[in-house]
Structures are given as structure tokens and as C-alpha cells.
C-alpha positions as CSV (number, residue, x, y, z in Angstrom):
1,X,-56.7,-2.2,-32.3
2,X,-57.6,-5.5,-30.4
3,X,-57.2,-8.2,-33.1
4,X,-59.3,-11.9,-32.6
5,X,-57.9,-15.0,-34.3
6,X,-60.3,-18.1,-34.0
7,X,-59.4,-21.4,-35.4
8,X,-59.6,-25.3,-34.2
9,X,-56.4,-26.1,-36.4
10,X,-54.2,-25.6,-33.6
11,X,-52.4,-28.5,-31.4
12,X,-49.0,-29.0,-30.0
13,X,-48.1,-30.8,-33.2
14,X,-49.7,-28.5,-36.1
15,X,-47.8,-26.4,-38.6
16,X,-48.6,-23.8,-40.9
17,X,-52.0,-22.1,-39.0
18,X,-49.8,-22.3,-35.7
19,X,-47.0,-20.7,-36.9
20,X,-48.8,-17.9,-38.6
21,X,-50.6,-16.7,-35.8
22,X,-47.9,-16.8,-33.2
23,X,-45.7,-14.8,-35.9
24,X,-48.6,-12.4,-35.7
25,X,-48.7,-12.4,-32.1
26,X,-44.3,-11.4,-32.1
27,X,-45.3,-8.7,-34.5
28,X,-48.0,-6.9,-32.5
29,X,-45.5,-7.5,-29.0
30,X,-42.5,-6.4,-31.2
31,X,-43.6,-3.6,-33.8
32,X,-47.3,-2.3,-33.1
33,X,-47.3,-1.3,-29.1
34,X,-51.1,-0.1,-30.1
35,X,-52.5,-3.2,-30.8
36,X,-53.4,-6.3,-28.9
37,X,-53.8,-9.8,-29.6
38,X,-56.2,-12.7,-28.8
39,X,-56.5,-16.4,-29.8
40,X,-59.1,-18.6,-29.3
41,X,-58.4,-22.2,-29.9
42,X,-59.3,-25.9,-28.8
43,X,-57.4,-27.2,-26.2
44,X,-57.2,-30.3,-23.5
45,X,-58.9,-28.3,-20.9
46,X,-60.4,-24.5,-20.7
47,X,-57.7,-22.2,-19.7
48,X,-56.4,-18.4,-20.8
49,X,-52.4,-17.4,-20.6
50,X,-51.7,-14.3,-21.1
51,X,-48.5,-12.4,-21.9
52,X,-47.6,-9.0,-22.4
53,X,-50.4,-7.6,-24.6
54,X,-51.6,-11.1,-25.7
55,X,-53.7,-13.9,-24.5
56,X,-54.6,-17.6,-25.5
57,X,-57.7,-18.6,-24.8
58,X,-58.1,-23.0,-25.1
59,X,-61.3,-24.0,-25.0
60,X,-61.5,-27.6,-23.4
61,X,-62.0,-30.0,-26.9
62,X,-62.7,-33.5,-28.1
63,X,-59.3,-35.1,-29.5
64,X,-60.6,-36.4,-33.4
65,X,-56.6,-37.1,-34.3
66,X,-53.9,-39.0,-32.0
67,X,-51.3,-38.4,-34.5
68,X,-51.8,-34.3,-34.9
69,X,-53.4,-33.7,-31.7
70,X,-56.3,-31.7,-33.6
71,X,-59.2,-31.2,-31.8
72,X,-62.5,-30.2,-32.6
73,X,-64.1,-26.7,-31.0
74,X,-67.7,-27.9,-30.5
75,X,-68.3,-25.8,-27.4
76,X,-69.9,-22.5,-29.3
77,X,-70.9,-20.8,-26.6
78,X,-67.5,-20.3,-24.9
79,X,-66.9,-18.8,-27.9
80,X,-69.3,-16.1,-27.6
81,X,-68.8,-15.7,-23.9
82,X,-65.1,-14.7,-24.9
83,X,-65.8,-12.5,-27.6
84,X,-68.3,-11.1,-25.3
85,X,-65.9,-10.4,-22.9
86,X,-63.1,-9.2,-25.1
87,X,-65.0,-6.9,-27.5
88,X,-62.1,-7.1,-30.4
89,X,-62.3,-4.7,-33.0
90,X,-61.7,-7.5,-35.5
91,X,-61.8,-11.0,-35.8
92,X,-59.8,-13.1,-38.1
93,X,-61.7,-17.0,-39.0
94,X,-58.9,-19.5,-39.9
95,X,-62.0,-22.2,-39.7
96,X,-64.1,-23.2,-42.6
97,X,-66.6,-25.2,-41.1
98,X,-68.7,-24.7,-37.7
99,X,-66.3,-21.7,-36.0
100,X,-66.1,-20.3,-39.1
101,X,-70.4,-19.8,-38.9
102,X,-69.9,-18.8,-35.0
103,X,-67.4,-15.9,-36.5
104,X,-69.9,-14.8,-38.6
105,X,-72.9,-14.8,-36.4
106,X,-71.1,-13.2,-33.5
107,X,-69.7,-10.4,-35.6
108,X,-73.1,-9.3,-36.9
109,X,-74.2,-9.5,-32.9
110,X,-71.2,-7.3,-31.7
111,X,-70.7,-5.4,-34.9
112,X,-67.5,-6.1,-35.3
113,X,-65.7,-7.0,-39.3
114,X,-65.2,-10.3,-39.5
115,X,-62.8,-11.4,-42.3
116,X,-62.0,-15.3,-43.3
117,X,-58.5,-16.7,-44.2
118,X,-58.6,-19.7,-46.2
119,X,-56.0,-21.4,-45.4
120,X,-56.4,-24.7,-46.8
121,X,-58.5,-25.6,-50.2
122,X,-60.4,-28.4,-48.2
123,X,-62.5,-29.4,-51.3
124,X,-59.2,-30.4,-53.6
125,X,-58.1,-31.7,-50.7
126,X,-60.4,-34.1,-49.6
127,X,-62.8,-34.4,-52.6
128,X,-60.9,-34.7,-55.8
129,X,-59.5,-38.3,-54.1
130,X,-63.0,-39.7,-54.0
131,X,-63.4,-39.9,-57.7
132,X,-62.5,-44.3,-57.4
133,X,-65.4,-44.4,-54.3
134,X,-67.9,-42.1,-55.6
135,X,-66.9,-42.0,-59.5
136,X,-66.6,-39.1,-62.0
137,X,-70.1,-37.9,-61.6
138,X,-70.6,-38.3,-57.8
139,X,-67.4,-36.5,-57.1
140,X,-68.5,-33.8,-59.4
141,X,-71.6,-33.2,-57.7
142,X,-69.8,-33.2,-54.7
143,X,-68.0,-30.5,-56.0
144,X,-70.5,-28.3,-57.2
145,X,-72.4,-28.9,-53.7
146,X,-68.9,-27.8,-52.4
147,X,-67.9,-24.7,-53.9
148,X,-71.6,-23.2,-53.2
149,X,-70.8,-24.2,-49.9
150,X,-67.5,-22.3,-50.2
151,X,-69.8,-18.8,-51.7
152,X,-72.2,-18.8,-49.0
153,X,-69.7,-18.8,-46.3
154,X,-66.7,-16.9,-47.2
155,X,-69.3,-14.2,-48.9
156,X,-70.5,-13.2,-45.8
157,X,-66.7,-12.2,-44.4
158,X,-65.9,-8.2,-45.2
159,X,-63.1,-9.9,-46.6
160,X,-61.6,-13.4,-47.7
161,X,-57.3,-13.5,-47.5
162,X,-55.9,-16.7,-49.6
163,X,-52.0,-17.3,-49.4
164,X,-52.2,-17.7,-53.4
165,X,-52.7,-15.6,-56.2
166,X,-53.8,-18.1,-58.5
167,X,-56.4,-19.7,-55.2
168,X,-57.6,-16.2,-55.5
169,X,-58.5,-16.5,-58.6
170,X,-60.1,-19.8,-58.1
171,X,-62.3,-18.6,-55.3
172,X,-62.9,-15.2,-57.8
173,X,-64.3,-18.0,-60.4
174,X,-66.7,-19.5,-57.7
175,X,-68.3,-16.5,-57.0
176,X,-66.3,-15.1,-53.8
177,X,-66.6,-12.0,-53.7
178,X,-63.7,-9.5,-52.2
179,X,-60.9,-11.9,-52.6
180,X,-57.4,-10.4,-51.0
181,X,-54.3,-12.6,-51.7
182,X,-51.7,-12.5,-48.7
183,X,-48.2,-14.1,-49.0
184,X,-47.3,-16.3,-46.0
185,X,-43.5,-15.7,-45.0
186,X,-40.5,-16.8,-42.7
187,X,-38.4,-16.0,-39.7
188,X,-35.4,-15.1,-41.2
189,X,-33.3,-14.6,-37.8
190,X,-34.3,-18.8,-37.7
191,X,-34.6,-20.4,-41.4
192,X,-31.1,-18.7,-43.2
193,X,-28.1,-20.3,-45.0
194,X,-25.4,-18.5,-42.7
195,X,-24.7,-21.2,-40.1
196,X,-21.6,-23.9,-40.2
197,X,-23.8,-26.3,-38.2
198,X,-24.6,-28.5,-41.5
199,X,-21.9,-30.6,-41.0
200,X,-22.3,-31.8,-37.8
201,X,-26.2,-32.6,-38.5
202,X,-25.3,-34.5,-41.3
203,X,-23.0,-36.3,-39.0
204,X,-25.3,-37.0,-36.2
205,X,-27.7,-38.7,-38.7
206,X,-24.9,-40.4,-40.1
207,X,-24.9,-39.2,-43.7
208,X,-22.2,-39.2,-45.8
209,X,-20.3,-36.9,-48.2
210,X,-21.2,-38.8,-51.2
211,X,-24.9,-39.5,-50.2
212,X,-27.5,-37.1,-51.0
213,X,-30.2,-36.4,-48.1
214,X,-33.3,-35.8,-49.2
215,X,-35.6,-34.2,-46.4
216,X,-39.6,-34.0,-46.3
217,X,-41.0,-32.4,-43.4
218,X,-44.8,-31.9,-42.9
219,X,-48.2,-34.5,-42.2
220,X,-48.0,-37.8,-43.3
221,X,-51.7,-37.8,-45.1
222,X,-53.4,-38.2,-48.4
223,X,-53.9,-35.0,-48.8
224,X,-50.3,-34.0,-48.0
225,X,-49.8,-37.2,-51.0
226,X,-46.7,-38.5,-49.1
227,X,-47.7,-42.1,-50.7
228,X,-46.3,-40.7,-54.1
229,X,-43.3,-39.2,-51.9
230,X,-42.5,-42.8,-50.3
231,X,-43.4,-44.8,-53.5
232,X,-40.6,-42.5,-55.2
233,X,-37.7,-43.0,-52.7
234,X,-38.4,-46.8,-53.3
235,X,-37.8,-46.5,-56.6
236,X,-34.8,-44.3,-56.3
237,X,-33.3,-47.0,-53.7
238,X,-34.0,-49.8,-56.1
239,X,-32.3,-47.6,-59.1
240,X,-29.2,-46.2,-56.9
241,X,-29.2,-48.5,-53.9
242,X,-27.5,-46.1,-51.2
243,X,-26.8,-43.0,-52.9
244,X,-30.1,-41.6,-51.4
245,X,-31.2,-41.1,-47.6
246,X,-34.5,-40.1,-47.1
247,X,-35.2,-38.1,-43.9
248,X,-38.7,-37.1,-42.8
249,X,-40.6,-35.1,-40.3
250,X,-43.5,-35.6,-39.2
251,X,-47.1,-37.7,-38.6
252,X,-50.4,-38.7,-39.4
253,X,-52.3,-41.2,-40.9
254,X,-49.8,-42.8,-43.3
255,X,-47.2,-43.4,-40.5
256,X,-47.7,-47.4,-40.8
257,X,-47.0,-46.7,-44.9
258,X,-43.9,-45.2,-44.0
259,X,-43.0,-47.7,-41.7
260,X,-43.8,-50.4,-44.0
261,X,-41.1,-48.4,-46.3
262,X,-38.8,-48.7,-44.1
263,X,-39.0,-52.8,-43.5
264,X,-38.6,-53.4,-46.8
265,X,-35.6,-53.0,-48.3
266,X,-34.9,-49.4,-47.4
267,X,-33.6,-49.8,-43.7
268,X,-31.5,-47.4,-42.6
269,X,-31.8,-45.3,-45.5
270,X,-35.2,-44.0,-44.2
271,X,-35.3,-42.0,-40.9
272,X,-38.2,-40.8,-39.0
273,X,-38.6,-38.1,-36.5
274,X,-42.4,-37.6,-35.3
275,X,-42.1,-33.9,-34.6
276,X,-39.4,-31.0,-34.0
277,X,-40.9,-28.3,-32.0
278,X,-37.7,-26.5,-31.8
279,X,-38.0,-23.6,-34.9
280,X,-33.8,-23.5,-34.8
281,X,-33.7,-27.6,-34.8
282,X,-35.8,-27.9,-37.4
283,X,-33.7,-25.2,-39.3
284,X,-30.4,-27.3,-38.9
285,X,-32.3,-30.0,-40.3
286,X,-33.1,-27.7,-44.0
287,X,-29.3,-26.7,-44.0
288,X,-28.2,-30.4,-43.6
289,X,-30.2,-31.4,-46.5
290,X,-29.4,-31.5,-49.9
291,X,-33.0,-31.6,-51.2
292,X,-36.2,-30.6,-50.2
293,X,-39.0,-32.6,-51.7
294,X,-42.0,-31.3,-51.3
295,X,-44.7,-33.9,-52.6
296,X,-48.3,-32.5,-52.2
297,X,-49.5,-30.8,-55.3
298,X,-53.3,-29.0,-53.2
299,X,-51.0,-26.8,-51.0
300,X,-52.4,-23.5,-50.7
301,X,-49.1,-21.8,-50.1
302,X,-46.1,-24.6,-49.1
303,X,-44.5,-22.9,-45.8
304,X,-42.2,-25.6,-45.2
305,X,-40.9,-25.4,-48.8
306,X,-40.2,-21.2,-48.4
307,X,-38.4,-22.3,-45.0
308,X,-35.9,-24.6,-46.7
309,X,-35.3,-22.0,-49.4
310,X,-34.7,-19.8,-46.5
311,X,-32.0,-22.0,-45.1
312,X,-30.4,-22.2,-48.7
313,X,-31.8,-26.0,-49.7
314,X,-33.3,-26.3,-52.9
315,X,-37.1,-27.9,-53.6
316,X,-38.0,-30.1,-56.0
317,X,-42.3,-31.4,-56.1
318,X,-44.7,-31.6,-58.8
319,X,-45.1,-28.7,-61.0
320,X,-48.8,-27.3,-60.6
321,X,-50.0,-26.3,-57.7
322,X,-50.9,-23.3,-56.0
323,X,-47.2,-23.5,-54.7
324,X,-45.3,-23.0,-57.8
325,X,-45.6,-19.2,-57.0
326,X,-42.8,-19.4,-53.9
327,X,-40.4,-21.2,-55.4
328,X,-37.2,-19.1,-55.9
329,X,-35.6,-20.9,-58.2
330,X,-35.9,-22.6,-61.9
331,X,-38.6,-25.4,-61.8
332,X,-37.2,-27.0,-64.9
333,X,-36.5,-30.4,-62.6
334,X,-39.7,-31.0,-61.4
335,X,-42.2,-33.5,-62.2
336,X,-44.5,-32.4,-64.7
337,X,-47.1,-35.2,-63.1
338,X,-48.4,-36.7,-59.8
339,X,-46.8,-40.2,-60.0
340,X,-44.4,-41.9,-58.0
341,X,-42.5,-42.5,-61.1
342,X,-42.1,-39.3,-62.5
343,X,-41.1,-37.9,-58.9
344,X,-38.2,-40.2,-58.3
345,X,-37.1,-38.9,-61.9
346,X,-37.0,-35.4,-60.9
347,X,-35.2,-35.9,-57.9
348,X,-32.8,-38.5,-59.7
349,X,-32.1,-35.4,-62.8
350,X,-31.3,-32.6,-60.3
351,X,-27.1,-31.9,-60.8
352,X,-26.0,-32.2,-57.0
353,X,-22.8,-29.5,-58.3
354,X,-25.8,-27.0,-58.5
355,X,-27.2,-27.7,-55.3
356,X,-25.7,-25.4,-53.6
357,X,-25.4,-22.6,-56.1
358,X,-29.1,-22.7,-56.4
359,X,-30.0,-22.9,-52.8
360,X,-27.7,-19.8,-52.2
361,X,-29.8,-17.5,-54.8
362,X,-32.8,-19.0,-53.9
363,X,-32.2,-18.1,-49.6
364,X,-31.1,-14.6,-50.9
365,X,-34.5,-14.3,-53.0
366,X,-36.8,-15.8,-50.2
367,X,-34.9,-13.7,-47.2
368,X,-35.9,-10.2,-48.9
369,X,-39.4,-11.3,-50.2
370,X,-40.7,-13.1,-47.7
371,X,-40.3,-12.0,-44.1
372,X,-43.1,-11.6,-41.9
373,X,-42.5,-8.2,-40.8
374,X,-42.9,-7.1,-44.4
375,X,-46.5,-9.9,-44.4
376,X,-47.9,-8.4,-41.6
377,X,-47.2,-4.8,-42.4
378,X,-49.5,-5.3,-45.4
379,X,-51.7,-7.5,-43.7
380,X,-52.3,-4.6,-41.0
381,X,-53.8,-2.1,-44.0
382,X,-56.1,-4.6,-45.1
383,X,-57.2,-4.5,-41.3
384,X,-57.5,-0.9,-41.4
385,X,-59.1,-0.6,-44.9
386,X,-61.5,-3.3,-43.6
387,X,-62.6,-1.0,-40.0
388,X,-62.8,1.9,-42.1
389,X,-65.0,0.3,-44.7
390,X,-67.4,-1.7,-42.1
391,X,-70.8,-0.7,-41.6
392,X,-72.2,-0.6,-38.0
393,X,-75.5,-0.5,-38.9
């Protein structure tokens, strides 16, 4: 089976879409020597690389973020040319907006299943913040125009995978028909609690014994709601000057609000590191911490949050979200709202003697639910289910 993944959330710098489909393309080179792979995604200039029985095709792209590197896939009939050329026996749509359409429309041309992943809920994301410039009644007519949106789209896949259960259920409730829930997972040969390298990370960043680090690692945006993340850690410094470092990964759009953080009274006790593309650097960095906080309360699944578990560091957020379902361990910490203030509390009411205890149970729980060999072996019936079931005509 030749296997088509299409999405324009793909850059040097992106996360959770990246890292899904090149775990998908290990597992077909490792595990299925029947299948084959092919990704088609925007890029700086038009190109295809191909490796053993996978290739990338990058499609040359406007740039519409500096900080993420996103681009945006505009050139639809390179598309279809590859698909043409290709002939997959599936394609998978990681797109909701204008490659998501081209998916559909070339699949009914070739007659080939097309399924959708939604991977991100785009209208909590980007429409529920509105309410203060559109008001109560704008921003729900935005989001009834929204979730019809959502139905005419994703109805027209043979099937529709969400990372969540309880997203599922929500897309079930808008009239989405053939909803499949699919857990997301994690390398566990990279992200596990078994190395001694903690130490010496901790060291290098200049933590000390009696400091607690607390790590976020993901977009700085709005809809990622690092605000409430940095306004917390200024509270916590102001509260317990120096018995909190704050160490975070990542870009975007609130970099200057992080920086600003920093300048203020925080100094030194806020670092910043852009981007780690390096899988087993980013893993020294979960095991260094003490705490993972995980601020955004519209994540879909929360990769980075099963990652740190995975390494054997706890995670506290905002109890909630779509999330909560991951999460290996008691939530009984977390912040039952999303403020600034009742974040810094439930970082500040975690007992640092059970960090470690809890991290431990939680990297034993996350390392035998949530590897990707056992996510793609169920992934791969739904495929087959999907063929068998498609009409041709």
C-alpha cells in the first residue's frame, strides 16, 4: 500500500504534524516492507528526496511566519501533478483549509479514499479569543459559521481521525460523521527516564540543587496561551524570588512578551532557547527538569507533555482540555482555571519530594501505552478497513 500524507504545517521549526508523519515514515521503512510512503509539503523551493521506500515532495511556498517557518501551499496544481504521478492508494489530509479541499477533489478524480486528520481544533483556537473584538454574539456567530464549515469538509473524508476522545465527541456533536479517535505516541528508544545525563544538563544551565526548573517547550502564541504561562512565573518569582528557573523552548509571536519577562525583574531566572532539532537534546532537557508546565488549555492531544512523562518529568497545566486524557498521573495539582494566578498556584502546591516518585510511574505508564509502533499498528487497520470499504464507483 502507497500511503499520501499532504499538509502545509510543515517547516524546519514545526512540532507535533512533523513528528507524526516522519514517525510514520520510520514505521513503514522499519516494520511494513509492503508499504510505501509519500509526503507532500511546502517548502523554500520545489524539490523531491527520496529514501529507501519514501519520498518528500516540497512544493516551492510563500513564507506567512518568520518565527515557525510555516508556509502556505498555494500552488494546487503541483499538487495534482504529484498525485497524478504517484497514484497512492490513500491519502491522508493533515490540512483544514485550501489542501484539505485539493485532497478531496483529487481523490474523487483518481478514486482513491481520502481520510482527514484533524490535528488542531482551529476554531477554539483562533475564535473563542475574539469574544473582546467581536463580542459575545459576533463570536458566536462566528462559531456556528465555523463548525458548518467543519461538517461540510471533514464529511466528505471516508474517515475523520482526532488525537482525542472527548474532540471526537465534539466533532460527533457537530454533525461529523465517521469520527475515529487515534492516540498520538512517543519514541521511547529517545524520550525515557533511564539516562544519568540530568545532572550534567542541569549544570550546563546552571541550575542548582535547591532550585526547581520548570521547562515549557512548544510555540510562543495565543493559542498555545504562553501569556498565562509567563504572567505565572512572574508571580512565582515575586512570591519565591529564586527558588524558580523557568526554561523554555521555543518561538513565535509572543517572543518580545517573553523577552519583556525577562527585563524585568526575572533576569537570569528565565532562559530561552529558539529551537532544539536534536530529538535526544531535547530529551536531556525533560529529564533535567523538575516540572513540565504545560499552559495551553485548546490542545488537541499535548505531544510535548506525553514526551516529558516519557522522560520521567511530571506535568502540571490547566485542568480541561482535550489533554487531560494523557496525563499519567494524579491531576489533583492543577489549576482548575485559565489565569495566571491560579497557574503559579499549582505549580507553587506541587511537593518537589514527589517529583520524582510521580515522574517514575508516570514514564512507566506512558512507555507501555503510548509508543508509536503500537499507534501505527492500529492506525494501519483503519487504513485497511477504509480500502476495503471505499467505493470506486
Amino acid at each position: 500500500m502507497k500511503i499520501c500524507d499532504l499538509t502545509q504545517f510543515y517547516s524546519p521549526l514545526s512540532g507535533g504534524v512533523k513528528r507524526y508523519v516522519h514517525e510514520k515514515v520510520a514505521y513503514i521503512n522499519n516494520y511494513t516492507p509492503e508499504n510505501e510512503h509519500v509526503l507532500i509539503v511546502p517548502g523554500p523551493k520545489t524539490e523531491v528526496t527520496s529514501s529507501a521506500r519514501s519520498r518528500i515532495y516540497s512544493i516551492h511556498s510563500p513564507l506567512v511566519s518568520r518565527s515557525s517557518r510555516y508556509r502556505a501551499l498555494l500552488n494546487l496544481r503541483a499538487i495534482e501533478e504529484i498525485l497524478d504521478r504517484e497514484r497512492p492508494d490513500l491519502i491522508e489530509s493533515a490540512d483544514p483549509y485550501q489542501v484539505g479541499w485539493k485532497a478531496v477533489s483529487a481523490g474523487r478524480r483518481l478514486k482513491i479514499p481520502v481520510v482527514g486528520f484533524y490535528h488542531s481544533h482551529f476554531p477554539e483556537a483562533y475564535l473563542r479569543g475574539s469574544a473582546r473584538l467581536f463580542g459575545e454574539r459576533g463570536t458566536r456567530r462566528a462559531m456556528k459559521l465555523t463548525r458548518a464549515y467543519v461538517r461540510r469538509l471533514y464529511n466528505r473524508f471516508q474517515v475523520t481521525l482526532v488525537p482525542s476522545e472527548k474532540l471526537a465527541g465534539v466533532l460527533s456533536e457537530w454533525g461529523v460523521h465517521n469520527v475515529r479517535p487515534v492516540r498520538l505516541g512517543v519514541d521511547t528508544g529517545v524520550f525515557n527516564p533511564v539516562s544519568d545525563d540530568a545532572q550534567a544538563t542541569r549544570q550546563a544551565l546552571g541550575i542548582s540543587d535547591s532550585e526547581t526548573l520548570l521547562l515549557y517547550v512548544g510555540r510562543l502564541a495565543r493559542e498555545k496561551n504562553t501569556r498565562t504561562l509567563f504572567g505565572s512565573f512572574e508571580l512565582l518569582h515575586r512570591r519565591r524570588a529564586n527558588e524558580f528557573r523557568l526554561l523554555v523552548i521555543g518561538d513565535g509571536p509572543q517572543r518580545n512578551e517573553l523577552r519583556k519577562l525577562q527585563s524585568r525583574s526575572c533576569g537570569e531566572n528565565v532562559m530561552w532557547i529558539p529551537y532544539c532539532a536534536c530529538a535526544a537534546d531535547l530529551a536531556r532537557y525533560y529529564r533535567a527538569a523538575d516540572l513540565f508546565v504545560h499552559p495551553g488549555v485548546q490542545e488537541t492531544f499535548g505531544l510535548v507533555a506525553l514526551e516529558s512523562q516519557a522522560c520521567g518529568t511530571p506535568v502540571v497545566g490547566i485542568r480541561g482540555s482535550y489533554m487531560d486524557k494523557i496525563i499519567c498521573h494524579d491531576q489533583e495539582w492543577w489549576a482548575r482555571e485559565n489565569s495566571a494566578e491560579a497557574l503559579a498556584g499549582a505549580i507553587a502546591r506541587w511537593p518537589t519530594k514527589k517529583l520524582s516518585t510521580v515522574g517514575g510511574n508516570a514514564a512507566e505508564t506512558a512507555g507501555s501505552q503510548y509508543t508509536w509502533l503500537r499507534v501505527f499498528e492500529e492506525l494501519f487497520c483503519i487504513y485497511h478497513e477504509v480500502r476495503a470499504n471505499y467505493r470506486r464507483f
